[in-house]
N, C-alpha and C positions, 0 to 999 in steps of 0.2 A: 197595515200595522201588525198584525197579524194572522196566522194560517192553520186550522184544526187540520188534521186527518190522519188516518189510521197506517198502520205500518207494520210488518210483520216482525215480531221479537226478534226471529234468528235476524233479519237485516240491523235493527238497533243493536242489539248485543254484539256484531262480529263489524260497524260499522268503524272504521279507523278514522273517519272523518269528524268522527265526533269527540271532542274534545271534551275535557273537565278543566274546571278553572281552575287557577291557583290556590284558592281559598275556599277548602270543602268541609263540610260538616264532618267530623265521625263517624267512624260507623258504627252506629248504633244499635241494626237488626242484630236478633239472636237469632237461636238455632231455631226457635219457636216461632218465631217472626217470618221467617223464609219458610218455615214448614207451610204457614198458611198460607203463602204466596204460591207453592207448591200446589195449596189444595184448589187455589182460586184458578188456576192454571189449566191444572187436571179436568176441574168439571164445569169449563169455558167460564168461569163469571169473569166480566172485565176486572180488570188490575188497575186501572188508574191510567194519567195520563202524565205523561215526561213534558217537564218545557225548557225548552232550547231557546237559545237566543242566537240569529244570526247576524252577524256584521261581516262587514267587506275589506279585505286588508289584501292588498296589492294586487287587484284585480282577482281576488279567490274570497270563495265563501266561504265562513269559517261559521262551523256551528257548534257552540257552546252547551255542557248541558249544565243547566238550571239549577232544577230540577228532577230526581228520578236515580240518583246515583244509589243509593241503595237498592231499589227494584233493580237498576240494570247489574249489581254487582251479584247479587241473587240468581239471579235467571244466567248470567255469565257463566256462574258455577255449576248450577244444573247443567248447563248444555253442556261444562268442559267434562263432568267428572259425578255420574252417577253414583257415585259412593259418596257423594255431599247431600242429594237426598235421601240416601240411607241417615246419614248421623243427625239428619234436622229431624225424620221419623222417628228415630230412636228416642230426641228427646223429649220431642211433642207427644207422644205417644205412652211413653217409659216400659217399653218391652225391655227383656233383659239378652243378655248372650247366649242364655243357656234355653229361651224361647224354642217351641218347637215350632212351626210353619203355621198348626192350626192356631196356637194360643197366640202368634202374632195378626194372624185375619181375627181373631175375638175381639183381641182389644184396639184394632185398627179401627174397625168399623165402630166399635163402640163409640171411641175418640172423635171419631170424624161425625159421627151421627151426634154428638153431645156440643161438638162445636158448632155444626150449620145450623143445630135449633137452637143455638142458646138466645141468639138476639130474637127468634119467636116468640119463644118461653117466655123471655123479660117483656113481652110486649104487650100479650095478651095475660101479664101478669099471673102467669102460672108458677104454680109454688114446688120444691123437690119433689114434694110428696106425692103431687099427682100423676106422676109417672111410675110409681108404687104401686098404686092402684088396682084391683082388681074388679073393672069393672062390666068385660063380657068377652065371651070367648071368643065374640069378632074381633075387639079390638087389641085380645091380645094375636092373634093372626096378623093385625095390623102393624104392628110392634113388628113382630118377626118378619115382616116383608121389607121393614125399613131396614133393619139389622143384613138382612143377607143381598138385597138389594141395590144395585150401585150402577151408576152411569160406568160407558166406556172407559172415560177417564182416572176414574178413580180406582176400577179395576187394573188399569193400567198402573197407576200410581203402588198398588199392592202389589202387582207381579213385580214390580223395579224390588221392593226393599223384601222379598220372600228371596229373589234371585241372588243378592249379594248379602242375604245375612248367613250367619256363623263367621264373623268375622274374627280374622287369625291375625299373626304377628305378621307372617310369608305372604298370604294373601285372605281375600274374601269368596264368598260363592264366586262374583261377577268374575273376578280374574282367574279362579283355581283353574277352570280348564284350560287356559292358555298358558298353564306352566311348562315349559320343556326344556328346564336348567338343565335336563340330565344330556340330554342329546344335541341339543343348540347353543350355541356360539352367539355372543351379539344379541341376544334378543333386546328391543330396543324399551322394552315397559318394564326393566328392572330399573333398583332405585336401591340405593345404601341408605339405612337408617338403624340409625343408634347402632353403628360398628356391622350389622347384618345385610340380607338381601334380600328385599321385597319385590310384590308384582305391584307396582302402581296402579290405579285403575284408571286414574285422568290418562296415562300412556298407553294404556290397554285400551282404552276409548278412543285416542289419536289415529292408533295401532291398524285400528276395526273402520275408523273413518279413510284412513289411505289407504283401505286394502279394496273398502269399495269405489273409492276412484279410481285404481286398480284396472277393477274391474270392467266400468266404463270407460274408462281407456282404450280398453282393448277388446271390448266389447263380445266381453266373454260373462257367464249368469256366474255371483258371488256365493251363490247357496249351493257351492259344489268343491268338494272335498280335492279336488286337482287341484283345482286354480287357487284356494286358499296354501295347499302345499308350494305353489310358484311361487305365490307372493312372500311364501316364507323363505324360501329357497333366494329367493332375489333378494331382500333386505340382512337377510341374516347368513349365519352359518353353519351351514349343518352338518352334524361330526356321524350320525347315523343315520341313513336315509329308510332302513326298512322300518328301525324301529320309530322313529318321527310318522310315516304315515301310519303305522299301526294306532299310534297312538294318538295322533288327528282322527283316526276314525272311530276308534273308542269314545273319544268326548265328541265327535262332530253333533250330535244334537244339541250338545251343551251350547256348543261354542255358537253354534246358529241362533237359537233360543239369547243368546248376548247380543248378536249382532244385530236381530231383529229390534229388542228394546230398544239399541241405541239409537236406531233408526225411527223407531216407532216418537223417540225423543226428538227426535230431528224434525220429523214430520210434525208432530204439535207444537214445534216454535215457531216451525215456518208459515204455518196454518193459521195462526193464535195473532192475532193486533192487538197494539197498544198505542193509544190513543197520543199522537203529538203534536203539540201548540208551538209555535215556532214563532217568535220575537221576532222583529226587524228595522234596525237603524232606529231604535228607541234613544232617548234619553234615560237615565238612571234614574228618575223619578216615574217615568211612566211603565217602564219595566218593572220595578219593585211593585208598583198598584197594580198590576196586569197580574203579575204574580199572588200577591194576596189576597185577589177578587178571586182567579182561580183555586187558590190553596188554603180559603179559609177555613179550613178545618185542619189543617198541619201546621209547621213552625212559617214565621214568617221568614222572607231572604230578609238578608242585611244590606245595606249599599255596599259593607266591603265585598261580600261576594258577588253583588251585580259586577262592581270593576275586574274583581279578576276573571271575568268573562269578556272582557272588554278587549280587541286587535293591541290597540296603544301601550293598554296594561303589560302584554304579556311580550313587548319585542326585548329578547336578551340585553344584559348588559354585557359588555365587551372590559372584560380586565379588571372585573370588579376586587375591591381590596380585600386578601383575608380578613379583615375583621368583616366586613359587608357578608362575604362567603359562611362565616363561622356563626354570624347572627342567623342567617336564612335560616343555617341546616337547624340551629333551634329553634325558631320559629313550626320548621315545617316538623321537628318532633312531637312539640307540643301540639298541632293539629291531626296528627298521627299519618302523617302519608310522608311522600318521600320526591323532594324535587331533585335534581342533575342539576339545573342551571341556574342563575340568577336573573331577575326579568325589574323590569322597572316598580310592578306591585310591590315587589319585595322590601324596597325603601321604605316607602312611605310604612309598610306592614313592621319594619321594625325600628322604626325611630324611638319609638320609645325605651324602647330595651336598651337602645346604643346610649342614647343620652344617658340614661341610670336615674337612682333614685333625685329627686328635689322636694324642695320645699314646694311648689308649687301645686302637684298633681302628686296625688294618693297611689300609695304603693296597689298597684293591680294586682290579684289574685286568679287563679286559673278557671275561677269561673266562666262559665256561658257568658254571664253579660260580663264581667270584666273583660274579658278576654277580648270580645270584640269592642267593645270604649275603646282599649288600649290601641287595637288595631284603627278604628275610626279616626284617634286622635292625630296619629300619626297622620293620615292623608288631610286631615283639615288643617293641622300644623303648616304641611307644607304648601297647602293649597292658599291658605290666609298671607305666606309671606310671599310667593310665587306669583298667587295670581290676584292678589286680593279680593280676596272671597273664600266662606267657608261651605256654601250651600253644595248641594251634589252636584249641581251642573259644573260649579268652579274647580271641583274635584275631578271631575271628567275632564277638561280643559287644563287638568294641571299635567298631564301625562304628553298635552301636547304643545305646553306651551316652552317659545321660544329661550326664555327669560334660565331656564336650568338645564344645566348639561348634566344628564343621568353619570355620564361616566369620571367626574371630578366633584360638583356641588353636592354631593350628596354625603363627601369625606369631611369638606369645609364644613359644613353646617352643623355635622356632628360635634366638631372640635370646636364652631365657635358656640353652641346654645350649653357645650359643659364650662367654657370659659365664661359666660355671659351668668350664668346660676355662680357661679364662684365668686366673680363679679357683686351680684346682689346680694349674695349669704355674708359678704366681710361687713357690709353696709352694720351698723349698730343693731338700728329697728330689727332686721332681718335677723341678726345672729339670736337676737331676744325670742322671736318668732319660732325660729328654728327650734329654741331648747323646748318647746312645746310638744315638739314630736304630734304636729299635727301639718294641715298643707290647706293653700287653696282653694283647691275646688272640695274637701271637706264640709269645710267652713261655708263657700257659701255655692257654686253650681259648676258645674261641667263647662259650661260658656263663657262666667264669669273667669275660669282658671285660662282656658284657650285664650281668649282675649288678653287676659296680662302677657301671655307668653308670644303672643301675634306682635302685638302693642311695643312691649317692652324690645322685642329681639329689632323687630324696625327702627324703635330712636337710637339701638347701641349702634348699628351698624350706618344709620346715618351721622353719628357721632365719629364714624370710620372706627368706631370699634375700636373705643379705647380700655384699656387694663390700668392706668395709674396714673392719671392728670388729671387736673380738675375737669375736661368733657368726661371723665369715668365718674368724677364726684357728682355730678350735674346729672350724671344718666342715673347713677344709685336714687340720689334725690327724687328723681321724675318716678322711678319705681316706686318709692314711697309714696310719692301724690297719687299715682295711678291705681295704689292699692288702698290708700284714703276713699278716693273717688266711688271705688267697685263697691268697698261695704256702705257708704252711702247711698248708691242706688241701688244695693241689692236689697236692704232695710224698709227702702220706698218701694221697694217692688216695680224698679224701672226695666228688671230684668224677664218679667213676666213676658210672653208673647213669641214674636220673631227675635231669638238672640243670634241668628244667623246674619240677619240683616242688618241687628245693630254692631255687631261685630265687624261688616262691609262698612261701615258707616264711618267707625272707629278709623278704620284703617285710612277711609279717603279724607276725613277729615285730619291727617294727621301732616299738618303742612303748619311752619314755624312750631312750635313750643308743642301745637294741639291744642282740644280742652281737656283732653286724656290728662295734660302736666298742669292745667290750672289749680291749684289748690281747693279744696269746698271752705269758704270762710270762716272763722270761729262762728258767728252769728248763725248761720244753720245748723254748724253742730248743739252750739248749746242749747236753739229752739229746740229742736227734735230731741232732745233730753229730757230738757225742763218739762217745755208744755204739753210734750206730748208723752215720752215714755215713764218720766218718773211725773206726772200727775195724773192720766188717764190712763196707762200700760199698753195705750195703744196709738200705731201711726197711721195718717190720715181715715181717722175713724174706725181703722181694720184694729183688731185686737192682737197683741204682740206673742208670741211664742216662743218657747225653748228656739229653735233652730235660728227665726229672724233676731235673739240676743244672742246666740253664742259667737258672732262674728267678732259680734260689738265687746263680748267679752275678753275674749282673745285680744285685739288690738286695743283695749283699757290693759292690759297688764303688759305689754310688746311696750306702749307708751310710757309706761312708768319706768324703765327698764329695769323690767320683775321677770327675773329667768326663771323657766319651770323646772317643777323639782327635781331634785338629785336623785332621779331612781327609775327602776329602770321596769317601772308598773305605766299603764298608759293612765292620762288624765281624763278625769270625765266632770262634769258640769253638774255642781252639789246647789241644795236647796239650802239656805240657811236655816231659819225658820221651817222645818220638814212639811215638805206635800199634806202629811195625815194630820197636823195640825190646822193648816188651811181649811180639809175636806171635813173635819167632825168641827167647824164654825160655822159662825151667821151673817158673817161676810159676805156681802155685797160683791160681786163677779168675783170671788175669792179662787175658781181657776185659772184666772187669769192673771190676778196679782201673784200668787204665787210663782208665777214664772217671771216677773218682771226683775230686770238686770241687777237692781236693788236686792234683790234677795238671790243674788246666783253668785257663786264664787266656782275657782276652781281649784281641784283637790285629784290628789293621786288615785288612782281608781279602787286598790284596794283598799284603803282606807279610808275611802268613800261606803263602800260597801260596809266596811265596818261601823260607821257611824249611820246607816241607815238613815231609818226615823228617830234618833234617839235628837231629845233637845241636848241644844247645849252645856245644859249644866250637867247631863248626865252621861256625859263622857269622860271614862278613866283614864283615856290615855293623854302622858302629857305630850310625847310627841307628835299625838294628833293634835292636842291643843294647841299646840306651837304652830303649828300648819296653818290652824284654822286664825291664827293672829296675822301671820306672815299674810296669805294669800286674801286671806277673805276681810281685813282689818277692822277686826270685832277688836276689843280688846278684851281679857279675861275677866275682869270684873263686871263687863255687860252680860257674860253668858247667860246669868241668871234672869235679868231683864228681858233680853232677847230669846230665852226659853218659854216668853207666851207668847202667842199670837197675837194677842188683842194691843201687844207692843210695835206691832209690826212699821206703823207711821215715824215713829223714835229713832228705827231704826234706819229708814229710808230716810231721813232725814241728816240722821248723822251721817252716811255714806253719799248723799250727792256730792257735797264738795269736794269728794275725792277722786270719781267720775266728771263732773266737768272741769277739774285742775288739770287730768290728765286729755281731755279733750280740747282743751285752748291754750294754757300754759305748757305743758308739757308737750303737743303736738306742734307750738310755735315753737321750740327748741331745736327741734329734730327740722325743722322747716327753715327755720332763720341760721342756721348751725353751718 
């Protein structure tokens, strides 16, 4: 199942076999972040461990990584380009330009000595001040030995950022001695930037790496001022040849004193393991828990990124359509990397984009967790109508099943789930819905909203997918039952548990009409009204709340057809009778009445806010008044009534008939119609 063992960085880092998925976090590390990577490096502590996931696509092993992408892009840069742990020092550190050699080893060691104690310090609960202290003239010796004292590596880590500081426009320490614009032609570690010519140091590094292959090549010693002259001579072009050696031998300690670091860098990668867990022929359930068990102290993966590690995931699309091409590239901006191709992940990762906004599912925002819902949704969308089923396995199994041709169904589907929402928005109910500027899975759960849209897209297209006959009247209708249906068991809490499963369940039971298109009776609506939420406030025993009435509320005003308001403020769920009235009474469960559907209307949000807690009668404004008649149907001469609490029964009283007329009469309308 899987394989621990260790491995030396330079083979991870320069490993072309290893792969990244389609779907990768951020990068996230700072400069500060990789400094300390640096330091864990420098004076051997282990780094951590990478996990990889292996699978097998067409007789080759393909290793995915996990896990690990920021350590490996960290340690990538260290090895490319010694002048990256110069600028992660500088920041970690905060020497300045104008530092001289001694006041950067001051505050180097200071830094590094105040980071490796600080989790001591916090441990044995040591406070600032005792390091202030003067407590004997041993232990300040002892002080001073920590300060000037330092493993191999760390000293090493100080000779790298002493070597390449005074950094210039032109170049740094690390490159100045291998400047010879004046006499050489070609030199191959120049670089234009901002209209000028610099000495790169990632190419001065390359530079110094082929010169000692060079070397062993021809198996002649690197630390000698000839043979770096050949090697010059052989890549470049040299317009002065006396004064070129003159002037390799002027800086020759320099330039050695360079080659040595880079070496001495080479040599602590190659030397240095990092610990690798390697996945194999898992399922996406047991990969995700293999991962979380290991990395319970970091972020958890997601299933989308388990898949884009996945062989299936990742086989190219052939001829995908610009729009398919023009979604990716935003997809992959907003994840901040950069794909070339199109791969079958890529579908499902942007269904949702393609389709656009609906009533359905809640506009996403670039959040962390929105961001991947959005992407999750997508592959259970397709996985629920493809493979029936939304669980990860059925998701895994959607990339290989028979039933969809990545390189056409993926165009259809788009264009028929935007006809299919256009379809259901003409429906009456739905247009009512719509002026709400609110959606499905809002109102009532993430599985509740997949479901209708699993649910619903299945009857249109067994209907063959009609636009304007009565099977289009008939599918509208079945949408309105199914959406009847869903806040009736979300109310009852039928949706608590596995909704994966009842969603599988949905779908196999969806043979003739379904129970998805049965109607729920008058007779249960107006039970679960009467007996239970307008005379206890609660269903089956459980106590009712803001979120399990605001379903109910929305579909009481959709039913009456009461379009929401004309403006272009979002609406939010008002108390009639105010919260702080309830809370300074002697009411009997009065937190709970309080919230009960009786006492909730809905209102424009900022004029929500403006009437606070104020009671009714002590609101000035008439066109709040007017609101508060239209939406919440108090009429104006009750205000005063309905401004005590201990009225609160009068009130409920007068508004049930108005709640079950639109729950049996008015929903047989819409039904028998």
């Amino acid at each position: 199942m899987y394989e621990i063992r260790p491995e030396s960085i330079k083979t991870f880092i320069t490993d072309r076999n290893v792969k990244l998925p389609r779907f990768q976090r951020k990068q996230t590390w700072d400069e500060k972040k990789n400094f300390q990577l640096c330091i864990s490096l420098f004076k051997e502590y282990p780094i951590g461990v990478c996990i990889l996931s292996v699978d097998e696509s067409k007789g080759k092993l393909v290793r995915w990584l996990l896990d690990g992408r920021q350590r490996k892009n960290a340690l990538a840069m260290m090895y490319d380009d010694p002048e990256n742990i110069y600028n992660w020092a500088k920041k970690f550190i905060g020497f300045k330009n104008s530092d001289q050699p001694s006041e950067i080893e001051e505050k180097f060691k200071k830094k590094i000595r105040e980071y490796i104690e600080a989790d001591i310090n916090d441990e044995f609960g040591m406070e600032q001040s005792d390091s202030n202290e003067d407590h004997s003239d041993a232990n300040e010796d002892d002080e001073e030995e920590k300060i000037t004292t330092s493993s191999y590596g760390i000293d090493l880590l100080l000779d790298i950022i002493k070597i390449i500081h005074n950094k210039q426009k032109k170049n740094t320490g690390f490159t100045k001695p291998f400047d010879f614009t004046n006499h050489v032609n070609k030199l191959p570690y120049l670089e234009n930037e901002n209209g000028g010519i610099k000495l790169s140091s990632r190419r001065v590094k390359t530079f110094i790496d082929e010169y000692r292959r060079y070397c062993d090549n021809e198996y002649i010693e690197h630390d000698n001022e000839k043979s770096f002259y050949r090697f010059l001579e052989i890549r470049c072009d040299i317009q002065d040849d006396k004064r070129t050696k003159a002037l390799i031998h002027e800086k020759w300690e320099e330039i050695k004193d360079r080659m040595i670091i880079v070496e001495k860098i080479d040599t602590l990668l190659t030397n240095s393991k990092i610990g690798m867990i390697e996945v194999k022929n898992l399922s996406p359930s047991d990969s995700q828990k293999i991962f979380n068990i290991i990395n319970s102290e970091g972020e958890k993966l997601t299933a989308v990124e388990i898949l884009s590690a996945k062989p299936h995931w990742n086989i190219p699309i052939e001829n995908p359509s610009q729009y398919a091409v023009e979604a990716v590239k935003e997809l992959y901006k907003r994840i901040g990397t950069i794909q070339t191709d199109v791969v079958r992940w890529d579908f499902p990762a942007t269904l949702l984009k393609r389709i656009g906004k609906n009533f359905v599912l809640k506009e996403f925002t670039d959040s962390k967790t929105d961001f991947e819902k959005e992407l999750t949704f997508g592959f259970k969308i397709l996985a629920g109508i493809y493979v029936e089923g939304v669980k990860k396995e059925d998701i895994e199994n959607l990339s290989k099943s028979k039933k969809f041709n990545w390189n056409t169904d993926i165009e259809s589907l788009v264009y028929d789930l935007r006809n299919m929402f256009k379809l259901i928005s003409s429906f009456d109910y739905f247009k009512y819905f719509k002026s709400w500027n609110t959606s499905i899975m809002e109102l009532t759960s993430d599985a509740i909203a997949l479901n209708f849209i699993i649910i619903s897209y299945l009857d249109w297209c067994r209907k063959g997918k009609p636009l304007g006959d009565t099977k289009a009247k008939r599918f509208q209708k079945n949408c309105f039952i199914l959406w009847d249906r869903l806040i009736f068991e979300y109310i009852n809490r039928q949706w608590r548990g596995s909704s994966d499963s009842k969603i599988a369940n949905n779908i196999s039971n969806l043979s003739g009409e379904g129970e998805s298109f049965t109607p729920i009776p008058n007779w249960k609506w107006k039970s679960i009204l009467e007996d239970q939420i307008f005379a206890e406030s609660s269903i089956e025993s459980t106590d009712i709340s803001i979120s399990i009435m605001k379903p109910l509320l929305y579909h009481f005003y959709c039913l009456r057809n009461l379009q929401g308001p004309d403006t272009n403020y979002d609406v939010e769920v008002d108390h009639i009778i105010p919260q702080t009235l309830f809370n300074e009474s002697s009411i009997p469960r009065k937190e709970v009445i309080q919230d009960n559907i009786l006492n909730l209307g809905l209102l424009p949000k900022d004029e929500n806010i403006s009437k606070s807690n104020k009671k009714l009668i002590l609101i000035d404004s008439q066109w709040l008044k007017d609101q508060i008649v239209k939406y919440e149907f108090i009429l104006e001469d009750k205000f005063l009534q309905y401004s005590n609490v201990n009225n609160y029964h009068e009130m409920f009283d007068e508004r049930k008939d108005i709640f079950i007329e639109a729950y049996t009469i008015k929903r047989d309308n819409i039904l028998n119609n």
